[in-house]
C-alpha positions in Angstrom: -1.5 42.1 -12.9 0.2 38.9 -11.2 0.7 39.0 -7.8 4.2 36.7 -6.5 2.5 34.1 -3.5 3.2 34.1 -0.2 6.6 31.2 0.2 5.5 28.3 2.2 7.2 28.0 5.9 9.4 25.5 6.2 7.5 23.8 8.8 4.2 23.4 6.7 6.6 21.6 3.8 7.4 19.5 6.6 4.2 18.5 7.7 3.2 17.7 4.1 6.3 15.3 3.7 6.1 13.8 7.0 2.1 12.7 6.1 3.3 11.6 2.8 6.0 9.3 4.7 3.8 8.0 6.9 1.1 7.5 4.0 4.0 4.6 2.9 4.2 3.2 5.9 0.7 2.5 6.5 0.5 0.6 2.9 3.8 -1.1 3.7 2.1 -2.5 6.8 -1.3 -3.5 4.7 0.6 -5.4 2.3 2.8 -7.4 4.6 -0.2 -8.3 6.8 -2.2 -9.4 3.9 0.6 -11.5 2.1 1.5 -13.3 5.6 -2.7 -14.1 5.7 -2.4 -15.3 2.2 0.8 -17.5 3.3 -1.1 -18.7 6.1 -4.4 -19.9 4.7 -6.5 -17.2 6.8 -7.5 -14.5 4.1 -10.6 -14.0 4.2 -12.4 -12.3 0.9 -9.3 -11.9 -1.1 -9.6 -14.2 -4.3 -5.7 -15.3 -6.1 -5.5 -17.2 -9.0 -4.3 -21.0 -8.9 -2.0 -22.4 -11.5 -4.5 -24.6 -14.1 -1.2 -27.1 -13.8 -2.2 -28.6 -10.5 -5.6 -29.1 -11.3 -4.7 -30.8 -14.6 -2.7 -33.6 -13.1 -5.3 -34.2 -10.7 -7.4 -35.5 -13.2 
C-alpha cells in the first residue's frame, strides 16, 4: 500500500533555491567576462564567425 512522504522542511526548500540562484549568478558572471574578452581582442580559444561582407570588399 502507498505510504504519504515525509514534507520537506522549509529550510532544505531553501537551501535548494538559494543553490539554484546562485547557480545564475555564476553563469551571469561567465558570460559577461567572456563577451567583454571578445570586445577586447583577448579571447583566447573561443572561435566567432566573421561577416563574409568584409572579406569580400577586401578583395
Amino acid at each position: 500500500m502507498a505510504v504519504p512522504k515525509k514534507k520537506t522542511s522549509k529550510g532544505k526548500r531553501n537551501q535548494r533555491h538559494a543553490t539554484w540562484k546562485g547557480k545564475a549568478t555564476v553563469a551571469a558572471q561567465r558570460a559577461m567576462s567572456l563577451g567583454k574578452a571578445v570586445l577586447s581582442g583577448r579571447a583566447q580559444g573561443f572561435v566567432y564567425p566573421i561577416d563574409s561582407d568584409e572579406d569580400d570588399a577586401e578583395e
